[in-house]
MARBA-862499 format. One record per residue: x, y negated, z of N, C-alpha, C, O in turn; residue number from 1. Coordinates in steps of 0.2 Angstrom, whole numbers, padded with zeros to 4 digits, always signed. Each point is the difference from the previous one (the first is absolute). Example, Ala and Ser with C-alpha at 12.3 -4.5 7.8 and 13.67 -1.06 7.14 Angstrom:
     nxx     nyy     nzz    caxx    cayy    cazz     cxx     cyy     czz     oxx     oyy     ozz   lumnu
   +0066   +0028   +0039   -0004   -0006   +0000   +0004   -0006   +0000   +0005   +0001   +0003       1
   -0007   -0006   -0007   +0004   -0006   +0001   -0004   -0005   +0003   +0003   -0006   +0001       2
This chain:
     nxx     nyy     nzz    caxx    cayy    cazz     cxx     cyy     czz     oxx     oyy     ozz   lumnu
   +0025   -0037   +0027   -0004   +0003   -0004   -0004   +0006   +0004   +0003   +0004   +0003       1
   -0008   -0005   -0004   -0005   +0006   +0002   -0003   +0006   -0004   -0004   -0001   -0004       2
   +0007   +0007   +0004   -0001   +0008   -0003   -0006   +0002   +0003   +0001   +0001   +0006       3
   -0008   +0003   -0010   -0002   +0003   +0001   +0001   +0007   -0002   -0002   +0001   -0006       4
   +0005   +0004   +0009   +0000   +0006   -0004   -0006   +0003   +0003   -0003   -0001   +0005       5
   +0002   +0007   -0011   -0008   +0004   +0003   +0005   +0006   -0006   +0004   -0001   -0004       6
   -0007   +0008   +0007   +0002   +0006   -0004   -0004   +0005   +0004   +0000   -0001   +0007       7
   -0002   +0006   -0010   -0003   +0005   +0000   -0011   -0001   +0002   -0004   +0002   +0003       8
   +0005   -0007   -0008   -0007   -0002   +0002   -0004   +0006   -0002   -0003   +0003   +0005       9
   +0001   -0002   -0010   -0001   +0006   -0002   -0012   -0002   -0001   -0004   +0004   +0001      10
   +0004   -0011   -0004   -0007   -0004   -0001   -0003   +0005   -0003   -0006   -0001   +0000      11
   +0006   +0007   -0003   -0005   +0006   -0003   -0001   +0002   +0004   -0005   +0004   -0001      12
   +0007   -0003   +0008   -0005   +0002   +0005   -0002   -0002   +0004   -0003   +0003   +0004      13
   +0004   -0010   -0004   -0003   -0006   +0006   +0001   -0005   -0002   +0006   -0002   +0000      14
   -0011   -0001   -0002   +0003   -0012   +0001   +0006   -0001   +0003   +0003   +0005   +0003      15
   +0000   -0010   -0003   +0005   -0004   +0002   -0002   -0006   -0002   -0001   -0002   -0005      16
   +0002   -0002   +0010   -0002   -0008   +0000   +0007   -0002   +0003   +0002   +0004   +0004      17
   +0002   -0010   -0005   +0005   -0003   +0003   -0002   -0008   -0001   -0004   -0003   -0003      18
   +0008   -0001   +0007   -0001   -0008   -0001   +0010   +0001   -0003   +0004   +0002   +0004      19
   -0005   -0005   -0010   +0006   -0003   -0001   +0004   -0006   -0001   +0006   -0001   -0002      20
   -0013   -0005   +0005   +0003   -0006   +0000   +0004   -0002   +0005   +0002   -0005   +0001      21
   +0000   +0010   +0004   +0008   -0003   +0003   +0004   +0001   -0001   +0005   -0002   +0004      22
   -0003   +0008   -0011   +0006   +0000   -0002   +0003   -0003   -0006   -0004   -0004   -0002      23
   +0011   +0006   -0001   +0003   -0003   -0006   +0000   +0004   -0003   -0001   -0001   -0006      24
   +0002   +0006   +0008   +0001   +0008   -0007   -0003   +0005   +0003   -0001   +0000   +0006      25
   -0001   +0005   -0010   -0005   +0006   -0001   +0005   +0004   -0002   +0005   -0002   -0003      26
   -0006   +0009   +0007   +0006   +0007   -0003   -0004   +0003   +0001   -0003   -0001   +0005      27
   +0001   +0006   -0008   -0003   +0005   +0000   +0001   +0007   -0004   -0002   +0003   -0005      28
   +0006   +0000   +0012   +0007   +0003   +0000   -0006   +0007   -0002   -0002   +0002   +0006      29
   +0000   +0001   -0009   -0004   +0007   -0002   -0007   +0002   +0001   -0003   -0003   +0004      30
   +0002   +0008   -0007   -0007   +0002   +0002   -0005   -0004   +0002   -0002   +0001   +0005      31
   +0000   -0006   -0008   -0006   -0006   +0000   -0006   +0004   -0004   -0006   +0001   +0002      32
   +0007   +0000   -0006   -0006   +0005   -0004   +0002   +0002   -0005   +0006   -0001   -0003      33
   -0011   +0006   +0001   +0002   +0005   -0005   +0000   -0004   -0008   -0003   -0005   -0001      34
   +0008   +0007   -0003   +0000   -0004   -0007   +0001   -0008   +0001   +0003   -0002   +0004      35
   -0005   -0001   -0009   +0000   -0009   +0002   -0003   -0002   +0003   +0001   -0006   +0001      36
   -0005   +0009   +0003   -0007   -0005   +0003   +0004   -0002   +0006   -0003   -0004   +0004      37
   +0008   +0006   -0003   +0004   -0005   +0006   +0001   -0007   -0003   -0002   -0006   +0002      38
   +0006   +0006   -0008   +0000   -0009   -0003   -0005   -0001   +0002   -0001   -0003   +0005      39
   -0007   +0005   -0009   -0004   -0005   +0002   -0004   -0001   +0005   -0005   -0004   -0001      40
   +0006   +0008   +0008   +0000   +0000   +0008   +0002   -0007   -0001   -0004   -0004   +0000      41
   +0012   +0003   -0001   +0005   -0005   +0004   -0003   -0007   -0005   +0000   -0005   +0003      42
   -0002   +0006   -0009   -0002   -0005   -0003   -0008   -0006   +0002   -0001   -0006   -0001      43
   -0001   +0012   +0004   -0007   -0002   +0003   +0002   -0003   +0010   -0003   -0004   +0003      44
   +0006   +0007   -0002   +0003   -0001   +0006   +0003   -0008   +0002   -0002   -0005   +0004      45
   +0006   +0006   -0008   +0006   -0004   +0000   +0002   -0005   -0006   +0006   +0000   -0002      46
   -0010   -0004   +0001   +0000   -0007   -0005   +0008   -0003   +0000   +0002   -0002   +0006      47
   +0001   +0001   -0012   +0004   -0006   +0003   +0007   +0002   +0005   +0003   -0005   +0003      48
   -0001   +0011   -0002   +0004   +0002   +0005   +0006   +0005   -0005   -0003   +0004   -0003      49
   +0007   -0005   +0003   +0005   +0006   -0003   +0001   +0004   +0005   +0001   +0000   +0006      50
   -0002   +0007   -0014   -0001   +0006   +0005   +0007   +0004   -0004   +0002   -0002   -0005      51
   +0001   +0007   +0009   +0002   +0006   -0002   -0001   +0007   -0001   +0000   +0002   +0006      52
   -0001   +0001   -0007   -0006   +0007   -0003   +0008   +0004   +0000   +0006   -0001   -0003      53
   -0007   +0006   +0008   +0006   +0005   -0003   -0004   +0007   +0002   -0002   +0001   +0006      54
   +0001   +0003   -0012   -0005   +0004   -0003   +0003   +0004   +0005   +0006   +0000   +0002      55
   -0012   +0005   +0002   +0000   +0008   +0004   +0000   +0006   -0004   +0000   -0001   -0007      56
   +0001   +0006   +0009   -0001   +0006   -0005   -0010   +0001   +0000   -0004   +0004   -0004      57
   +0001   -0009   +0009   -0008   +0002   -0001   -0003   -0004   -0004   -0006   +0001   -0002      58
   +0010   -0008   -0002   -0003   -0003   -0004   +0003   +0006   -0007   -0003   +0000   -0006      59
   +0006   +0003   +0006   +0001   +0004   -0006   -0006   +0004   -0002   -0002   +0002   -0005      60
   -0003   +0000   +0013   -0004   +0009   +0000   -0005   -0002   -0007   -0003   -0005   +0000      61
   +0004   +0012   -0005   -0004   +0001   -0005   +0003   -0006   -0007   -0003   +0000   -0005      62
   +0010   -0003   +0007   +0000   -0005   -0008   +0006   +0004   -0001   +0002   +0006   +0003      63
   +0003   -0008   -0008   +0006   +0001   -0001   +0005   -0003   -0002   +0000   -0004   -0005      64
   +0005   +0005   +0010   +0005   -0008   -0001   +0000   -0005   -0004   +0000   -0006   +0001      65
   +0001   +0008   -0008   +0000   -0005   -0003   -0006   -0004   -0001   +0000   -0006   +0001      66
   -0004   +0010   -0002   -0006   -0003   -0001   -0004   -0005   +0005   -0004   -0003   -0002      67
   +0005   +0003   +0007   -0002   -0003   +0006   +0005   -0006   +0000   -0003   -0006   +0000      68
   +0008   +0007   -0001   +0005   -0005   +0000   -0002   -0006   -0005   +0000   -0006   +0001      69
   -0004   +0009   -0006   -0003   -0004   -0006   -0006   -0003   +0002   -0001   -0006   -0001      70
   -0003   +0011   +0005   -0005   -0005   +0000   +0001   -0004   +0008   -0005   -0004   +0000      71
   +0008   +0003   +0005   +0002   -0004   +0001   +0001   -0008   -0002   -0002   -0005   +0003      72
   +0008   +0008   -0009   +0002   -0007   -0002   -0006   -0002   -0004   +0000   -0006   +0001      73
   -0004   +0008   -0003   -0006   -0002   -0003   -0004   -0004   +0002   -0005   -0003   -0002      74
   +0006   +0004   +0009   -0005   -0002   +0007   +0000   -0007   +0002   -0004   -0005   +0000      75
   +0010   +0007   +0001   +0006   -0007   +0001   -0002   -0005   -0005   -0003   -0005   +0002      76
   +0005   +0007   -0009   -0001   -0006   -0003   -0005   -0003   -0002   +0000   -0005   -0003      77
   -0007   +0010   +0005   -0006   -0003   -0001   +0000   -0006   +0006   -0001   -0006   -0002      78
   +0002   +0008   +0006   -0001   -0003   +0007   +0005   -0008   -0001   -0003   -0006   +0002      79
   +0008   +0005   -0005   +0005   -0007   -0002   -0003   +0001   -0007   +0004   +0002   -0005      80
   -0010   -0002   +0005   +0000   -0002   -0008   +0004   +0000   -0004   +0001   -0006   -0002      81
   +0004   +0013   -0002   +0003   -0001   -0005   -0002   +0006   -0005   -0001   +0006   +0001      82
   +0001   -0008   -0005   -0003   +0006   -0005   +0004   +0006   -0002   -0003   +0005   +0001      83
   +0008   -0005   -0002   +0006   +0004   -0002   +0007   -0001   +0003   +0003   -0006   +0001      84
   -0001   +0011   -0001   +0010   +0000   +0002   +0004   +0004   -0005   +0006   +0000   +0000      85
């Protein structure tokens, strides 16, 4: 099995482009962007590949825990087409 890990990307102040057609898994171990717009980085990125998201303190700047955590999950579920949890 092939891991791609990526952290501290920090896409709000610079693009980031990767190819991740040579791996099995995505980790994306913090700081990818600010609020969600990391899911939807990794969604536009990376079709078809499971990913792991383990949130930084810089996807937190300016939300507040729960609520982030919320919209998140909201993100997610748009993205696997499910309406509600």
């Amino acid at each position: 099995m092939k891991i791609r890990i990526l952290s501290d990307l920090h896409i709000e102040f610079e693009s980031f482009e990767v190819d991740f057609s040579d791996c099995d898994l995505i980790v994306l171990a913090g700081d990818v962007h600010v609020k969600d717009k990391g899911v939807k980085w990794i969604e536009a990125q990376a079709t078809n590949k499971p990913v792991l998201y383990i949130l930084g303190n810089h996807e937190f700047y300016g939300k507040a825990y729960p609520k982030l955590i919320n919209d998140f999950i909201a993100v997610i579920l748009k993205m696997l087409d499910v309406f509600s949890y």
